[in-house]
N, C-alpha and C positions, 0 to 999 in steps of 0.2 A: 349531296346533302351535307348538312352541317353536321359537325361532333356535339356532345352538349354534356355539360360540367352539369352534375348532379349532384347537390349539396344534401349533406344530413337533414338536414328538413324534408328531404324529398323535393326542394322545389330546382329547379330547371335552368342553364341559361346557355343559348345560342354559343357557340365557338366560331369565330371565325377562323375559314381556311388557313392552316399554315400554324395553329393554334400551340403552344408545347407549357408545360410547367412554368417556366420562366417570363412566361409572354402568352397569357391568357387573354387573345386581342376577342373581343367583345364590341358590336356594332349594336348603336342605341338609336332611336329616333330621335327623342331629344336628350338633354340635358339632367330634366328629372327620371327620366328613362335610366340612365348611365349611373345617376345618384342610387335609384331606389337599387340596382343591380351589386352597388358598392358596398351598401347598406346590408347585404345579404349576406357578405363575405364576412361573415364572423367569427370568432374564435370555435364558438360551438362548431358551425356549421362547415367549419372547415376540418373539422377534428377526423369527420371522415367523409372521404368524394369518391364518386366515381367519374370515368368519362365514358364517354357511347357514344358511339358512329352514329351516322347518318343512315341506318338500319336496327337501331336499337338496340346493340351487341356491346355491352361492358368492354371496350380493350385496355381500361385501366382502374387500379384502385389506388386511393392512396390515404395516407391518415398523420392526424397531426401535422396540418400545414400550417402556415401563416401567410397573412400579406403583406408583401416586404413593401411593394409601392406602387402606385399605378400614374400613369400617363396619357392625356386624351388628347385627342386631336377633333376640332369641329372640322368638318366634312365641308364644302361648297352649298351640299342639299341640304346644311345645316343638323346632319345627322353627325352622332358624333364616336370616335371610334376611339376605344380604351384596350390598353393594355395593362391588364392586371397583374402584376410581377409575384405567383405567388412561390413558396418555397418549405420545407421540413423545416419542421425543427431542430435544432441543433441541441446537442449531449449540456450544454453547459447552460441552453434555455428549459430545457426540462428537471434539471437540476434546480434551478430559479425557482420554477415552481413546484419542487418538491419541499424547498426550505418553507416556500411563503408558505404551499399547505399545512406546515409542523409548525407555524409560526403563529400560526389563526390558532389551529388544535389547542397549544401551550396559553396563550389569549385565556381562550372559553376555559380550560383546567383551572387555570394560578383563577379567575372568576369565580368558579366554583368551590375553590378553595378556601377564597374568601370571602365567600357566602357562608357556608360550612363554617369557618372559624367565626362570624358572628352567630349565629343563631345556636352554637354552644355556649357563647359567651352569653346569649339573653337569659339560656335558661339556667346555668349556674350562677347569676342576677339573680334569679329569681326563684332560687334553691330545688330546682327542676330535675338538678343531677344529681345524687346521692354518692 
């Protein structure tokens, strides 16, 4: 039996034999088969996986991956086989988006800020403030 890559959504995807972090080889029937499976591999959904044996037994967790790169090969029987290269995050890509989140934060504040510094300004316009 196959292992099978369980993505945060809960939803499912086949391993082929010989499968590891680095080389998450994935057998498609077709083309959009292999897309819609690429398509899954999302930042969310990769944030946390499991894998499980061909008996339904978790032998791995993991969290915060990314997909670094994949590679496919059309098959003879025109199925097409993919290797999805996925991999952790690294200290200085989660740093990245620790800045970008403070960076959005500060955004929405100096906004508010400057919302706030008009609607003082309308009302001492309009002798509101004593």
């Amino acid at each position: 039996m196959k292992n099978i890559l369980v993505l945060k959504d809960g939803s499912e995807i086949g391993l082929e034999t010989g499968a590891s972090l680095p080389d998450m080889k994935v057998l498609s029937d077709t083309k959009q088969d292999m897309v819609s499976v690429w398509d899954r591999l999302t930042e969310n959904n990769l944030s946390e996986v499991q894998i499980k044996d061909g008996d339904g037994l978790i032998v791995a967790t993991y969290q915060n991956l990314i997909l670094d790169s994949e590679t496919s090969t059309l098959n003879k029987d025109r199925t097409v086989l993919t290797s999805f290269k996925l991999r952790g995050k690294t200290e200085v890509e989660f740093l990245m988006e620790m800045v970008e989140s403070l960076e959005n934060r500060q955004e929405v504040q100096d906004g508010a800020i400057t919302d706030l510094g008009a609607a003082v300004s309308r009302l001492a316009e309009e002798g509101g403030l004593a």
